[in-house]
C-alpha positions in Angstrom: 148.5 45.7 243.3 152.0 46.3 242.2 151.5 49.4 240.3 150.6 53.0 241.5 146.8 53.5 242.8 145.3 56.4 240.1 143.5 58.9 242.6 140.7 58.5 240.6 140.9 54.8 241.8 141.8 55.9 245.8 138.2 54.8 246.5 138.4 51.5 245.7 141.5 51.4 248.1 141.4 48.6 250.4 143.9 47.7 253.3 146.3 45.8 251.2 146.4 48.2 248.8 147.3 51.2 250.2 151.1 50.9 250.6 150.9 51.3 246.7 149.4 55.0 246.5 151.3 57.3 246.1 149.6 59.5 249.2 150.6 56.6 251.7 154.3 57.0 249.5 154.3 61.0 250.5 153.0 60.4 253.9 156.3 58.4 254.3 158.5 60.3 252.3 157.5 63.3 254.4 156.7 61.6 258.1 160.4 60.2 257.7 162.2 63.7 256.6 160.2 65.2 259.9 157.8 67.1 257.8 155.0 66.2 259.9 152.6 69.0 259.0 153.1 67.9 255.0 152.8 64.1 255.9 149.1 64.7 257.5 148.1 66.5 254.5 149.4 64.2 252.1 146.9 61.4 253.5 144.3 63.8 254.0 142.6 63.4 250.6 142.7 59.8 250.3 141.3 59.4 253.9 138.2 61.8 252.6 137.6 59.0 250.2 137.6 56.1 252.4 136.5 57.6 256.0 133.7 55.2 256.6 135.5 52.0 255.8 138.1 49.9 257.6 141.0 51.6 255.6 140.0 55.3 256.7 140.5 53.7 260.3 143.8 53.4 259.7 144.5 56.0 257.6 143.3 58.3 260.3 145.2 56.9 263.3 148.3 57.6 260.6 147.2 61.4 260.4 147.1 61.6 264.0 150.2 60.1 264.2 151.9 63.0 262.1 149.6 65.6 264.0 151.3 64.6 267.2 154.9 64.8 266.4 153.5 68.5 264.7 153.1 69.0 268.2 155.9 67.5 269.5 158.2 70.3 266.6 156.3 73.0 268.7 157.2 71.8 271.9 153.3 70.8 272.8 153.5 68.0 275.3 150.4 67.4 276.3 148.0 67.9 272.5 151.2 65.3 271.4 150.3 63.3 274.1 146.3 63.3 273.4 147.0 62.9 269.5 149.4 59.8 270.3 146.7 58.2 272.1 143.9 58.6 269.2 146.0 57.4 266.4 147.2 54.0 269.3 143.6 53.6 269.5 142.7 53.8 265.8 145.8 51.5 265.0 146.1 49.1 267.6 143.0 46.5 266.1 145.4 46.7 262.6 147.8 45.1 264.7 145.9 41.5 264.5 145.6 41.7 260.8 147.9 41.4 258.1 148.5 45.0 257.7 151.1 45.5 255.1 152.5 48.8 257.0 154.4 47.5 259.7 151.6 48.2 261.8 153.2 47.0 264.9 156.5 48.7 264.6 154.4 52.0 264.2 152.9 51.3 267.8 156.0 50.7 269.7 157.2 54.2 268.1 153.9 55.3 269.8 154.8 53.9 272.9 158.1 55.2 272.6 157.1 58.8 272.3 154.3 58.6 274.7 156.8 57.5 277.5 159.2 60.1 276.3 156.6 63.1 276.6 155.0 61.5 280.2 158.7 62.5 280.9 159.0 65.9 279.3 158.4 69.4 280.0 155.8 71.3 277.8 158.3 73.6 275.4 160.8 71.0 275.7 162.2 70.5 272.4 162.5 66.4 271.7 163.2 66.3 268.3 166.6 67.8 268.8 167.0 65.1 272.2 166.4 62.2 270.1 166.5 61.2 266.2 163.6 62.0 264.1 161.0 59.0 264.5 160.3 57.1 260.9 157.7 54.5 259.4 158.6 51.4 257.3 159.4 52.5 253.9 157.3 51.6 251.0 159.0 49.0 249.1 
């Protein structure tokens, strides 16, 4: 789909289609800008619609994703560490498909940070260590 996903159309939203909503677009826009809290909420809705299929799998390991670095802002080591874990598990099996996210970057981001907070106090405050994590932008 080249064109923008209506949300009255989000669930017939498969796997190649998502990077054309404009929820995955927000997720980005906010994830990348370190509004982690907004970012979760902006997939929230569109992972409502499509829980119980392959895409909601993905879409949740995403909302995890952002819920750990909303941990990470609050100096929260170990919940980070936990949430980083779900959304690896919920993403990795993307990995071997053509995901049209950058699937596989996102993981070594995860592996990145999990290293990083294995290393870390709780209260320590990371984002201001090391540069904002960010996704692949939507093209």
């Amino acid at each position: 789909m080249s064109e923008t996903v209506r949300r009255d159309e989000v669930g017939a939203v498969e796997l190649r289609d998502l990077r054309s909503t404009r929820d995955y677009a927000e997720f980005v826009a906010c994830f990348n800008s370190g509004r982690f809290y907004e970012a979760h909420d902006a997939l929230e809705p569109l992972w409502l619609r499509v829980r119980n299929r392959e895409v909601g799998h993905l879409l949740k390991g995403l909302i995890q994703l952002a819920g750990a670095f909303v941990h990470v802002q609050r100096g929260r080591t170990g919940p980070a560490r936990a949430l980083l874990g779900r959304a690896r598990f919920h993403l990795e099996p993307f990995s071997l498909k053509e995901a049209p996210l950058g699937v596989t970057a996102i993981l070594g981001l995860i592996r990145e940070w999990e290293e990083r907070l294995a290393r870390a106090a709780a209260g320590d405050q990371l984002l201001t260590e090391y540069p904002t994590p960010e996704l692949p932008r939507v093209e």
